[in-house]
Backbone as numpy.savetxt, mean C-alpha at the origin, in Angstrom:
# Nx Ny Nz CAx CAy CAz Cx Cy Cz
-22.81 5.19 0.35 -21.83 5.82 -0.50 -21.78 7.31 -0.17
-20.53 7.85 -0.15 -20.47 8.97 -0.02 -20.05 9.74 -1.25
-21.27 10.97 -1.36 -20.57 11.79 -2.03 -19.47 13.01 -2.12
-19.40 13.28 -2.96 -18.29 14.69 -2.68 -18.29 16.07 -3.97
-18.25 16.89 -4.01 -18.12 17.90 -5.32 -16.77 18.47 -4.84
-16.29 18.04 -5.91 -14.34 18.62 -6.02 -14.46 19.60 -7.37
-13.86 20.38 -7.15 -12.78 21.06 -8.43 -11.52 20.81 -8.75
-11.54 20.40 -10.07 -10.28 20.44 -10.70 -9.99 21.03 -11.86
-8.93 21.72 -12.17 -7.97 22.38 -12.73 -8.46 21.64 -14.28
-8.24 22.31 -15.39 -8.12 21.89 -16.26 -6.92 20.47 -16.61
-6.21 20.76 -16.16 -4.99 19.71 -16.23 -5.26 18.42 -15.66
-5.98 18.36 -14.15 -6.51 17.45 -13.45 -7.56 16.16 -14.42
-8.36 17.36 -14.56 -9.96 17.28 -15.52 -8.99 16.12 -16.85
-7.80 16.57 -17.82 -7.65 15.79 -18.59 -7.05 14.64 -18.26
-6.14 14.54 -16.99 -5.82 13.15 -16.24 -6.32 12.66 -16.60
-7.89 12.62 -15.37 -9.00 11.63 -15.05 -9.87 11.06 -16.41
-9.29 11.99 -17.53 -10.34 11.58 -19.00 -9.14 10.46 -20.10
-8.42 10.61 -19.25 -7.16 9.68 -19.76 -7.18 8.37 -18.92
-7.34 8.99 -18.07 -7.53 7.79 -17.08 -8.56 6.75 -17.38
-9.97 7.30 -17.06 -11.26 6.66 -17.56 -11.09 5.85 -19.21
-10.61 6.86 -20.44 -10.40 6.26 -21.47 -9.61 5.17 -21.59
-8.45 5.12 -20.31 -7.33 3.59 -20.54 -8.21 2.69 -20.14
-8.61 2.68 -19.14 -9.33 1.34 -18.21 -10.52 1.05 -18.56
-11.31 2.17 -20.14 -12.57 1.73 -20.42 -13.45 2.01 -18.96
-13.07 2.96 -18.44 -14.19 3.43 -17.66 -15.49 3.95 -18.09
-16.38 3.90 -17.41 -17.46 4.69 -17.69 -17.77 6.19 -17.52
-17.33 6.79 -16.26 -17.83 7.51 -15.21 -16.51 8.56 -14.82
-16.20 9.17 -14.44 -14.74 9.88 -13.97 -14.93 9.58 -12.32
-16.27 9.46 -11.76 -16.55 9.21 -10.60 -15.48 7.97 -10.69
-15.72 6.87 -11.22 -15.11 5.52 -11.48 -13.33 5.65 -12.07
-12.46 6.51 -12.25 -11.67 6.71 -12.85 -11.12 7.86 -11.41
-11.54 8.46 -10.61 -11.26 9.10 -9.44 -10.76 7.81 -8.36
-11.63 6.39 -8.14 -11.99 5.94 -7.34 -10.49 5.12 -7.60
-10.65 4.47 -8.80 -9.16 4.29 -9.71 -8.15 4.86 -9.23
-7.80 6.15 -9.31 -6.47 6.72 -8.83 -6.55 6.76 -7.50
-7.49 6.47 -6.78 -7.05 6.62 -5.38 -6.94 4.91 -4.69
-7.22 4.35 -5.45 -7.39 2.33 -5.13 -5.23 2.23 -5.49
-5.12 3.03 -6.80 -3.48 2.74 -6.90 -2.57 3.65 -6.21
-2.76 4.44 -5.69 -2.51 5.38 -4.78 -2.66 4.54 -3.39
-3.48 4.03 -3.19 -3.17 2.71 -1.60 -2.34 2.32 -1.52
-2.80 1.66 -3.10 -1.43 0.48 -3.31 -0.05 0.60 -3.09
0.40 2.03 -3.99 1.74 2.29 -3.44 2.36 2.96 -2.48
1.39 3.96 -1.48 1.74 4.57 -0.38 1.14 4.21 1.06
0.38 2.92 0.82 0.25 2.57 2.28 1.08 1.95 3.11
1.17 2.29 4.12 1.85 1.93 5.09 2.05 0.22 5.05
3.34 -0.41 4.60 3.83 -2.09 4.81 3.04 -2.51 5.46
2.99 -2.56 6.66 2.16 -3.25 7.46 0.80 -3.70 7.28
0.58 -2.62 7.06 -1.30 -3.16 6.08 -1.45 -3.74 4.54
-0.53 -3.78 4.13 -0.21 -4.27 2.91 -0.30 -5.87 2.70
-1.18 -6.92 2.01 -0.97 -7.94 1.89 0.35 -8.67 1.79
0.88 -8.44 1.03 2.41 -8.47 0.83 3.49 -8.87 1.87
3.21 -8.17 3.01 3.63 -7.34 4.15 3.24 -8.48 5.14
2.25 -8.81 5.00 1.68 -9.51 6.30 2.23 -11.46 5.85
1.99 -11.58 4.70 2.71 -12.83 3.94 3.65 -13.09 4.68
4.49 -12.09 4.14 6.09 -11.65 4.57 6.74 -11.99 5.89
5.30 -11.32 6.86 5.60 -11.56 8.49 5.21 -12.73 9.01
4.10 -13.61 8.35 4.20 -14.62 8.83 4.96 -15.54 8.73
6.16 -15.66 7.31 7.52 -16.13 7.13 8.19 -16.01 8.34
8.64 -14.61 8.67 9.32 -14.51 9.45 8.67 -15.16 11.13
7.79 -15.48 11.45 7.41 -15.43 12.38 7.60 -17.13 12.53
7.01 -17.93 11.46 7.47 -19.28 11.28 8.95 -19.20 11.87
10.00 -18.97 11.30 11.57 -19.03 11.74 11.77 -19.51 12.63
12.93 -19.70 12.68 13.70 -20.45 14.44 14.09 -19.16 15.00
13.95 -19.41 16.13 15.24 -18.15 17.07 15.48 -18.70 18.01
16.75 -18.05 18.61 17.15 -18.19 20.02 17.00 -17.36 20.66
17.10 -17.64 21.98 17.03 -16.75 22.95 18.01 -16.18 23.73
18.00 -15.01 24.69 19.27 -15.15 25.20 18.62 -14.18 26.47
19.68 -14.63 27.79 18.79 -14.10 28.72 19.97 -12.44 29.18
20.63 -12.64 28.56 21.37 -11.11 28.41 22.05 -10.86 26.84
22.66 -9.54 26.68 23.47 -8.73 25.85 24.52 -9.44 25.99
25.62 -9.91 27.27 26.78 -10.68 26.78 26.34 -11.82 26.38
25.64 -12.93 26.62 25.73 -14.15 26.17 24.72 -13.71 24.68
24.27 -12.99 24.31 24.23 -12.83 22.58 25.77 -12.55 22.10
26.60 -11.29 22.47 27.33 -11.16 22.01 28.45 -12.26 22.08
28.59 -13.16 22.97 29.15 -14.84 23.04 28.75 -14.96 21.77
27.30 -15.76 21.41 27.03 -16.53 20.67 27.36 -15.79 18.80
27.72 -14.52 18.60 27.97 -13.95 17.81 29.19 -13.68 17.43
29.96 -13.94 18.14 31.12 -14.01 18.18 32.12 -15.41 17.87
């Protein structure tokens, strides 16, 4: 485990005590670890995302065709 000593702002400081108090945390260590686990969640990159990978193996199941040039796609699209 790694540690770390941060400063935060008074404003920060009451977040994390809001934070800890919703989820019945113990610890702010545990209520830090919290905002950064939902912070993954919504800014990681699709691709690494469970969701994401579900998703692609749908697509990957699919049918396709092939085409051995640009006009005979644009044929078949037409």
């Amino acid at each position: 485990m790694v540690q770390a000593m941060i400063q935060l702002n008074e404003h920060e400081d009451r977040i994390l005590t809001i934070v800890k108090g919703k989820y019945g945390l113990k610890t702010k260590s545990e209520a830090v670890n919290l905002v950064i686990e939902k912070f993954e969640q919504e800014l990681l990159e699709p691709e690494l995302r469970p969701e994401y990978l579900k998703k692609l193996s749908k697509i990957r199941a699919g049918k396709y065709s092939s085409f051995k040039s640009v006009e005979e796609l644009k044929k078949a699209t037409s």
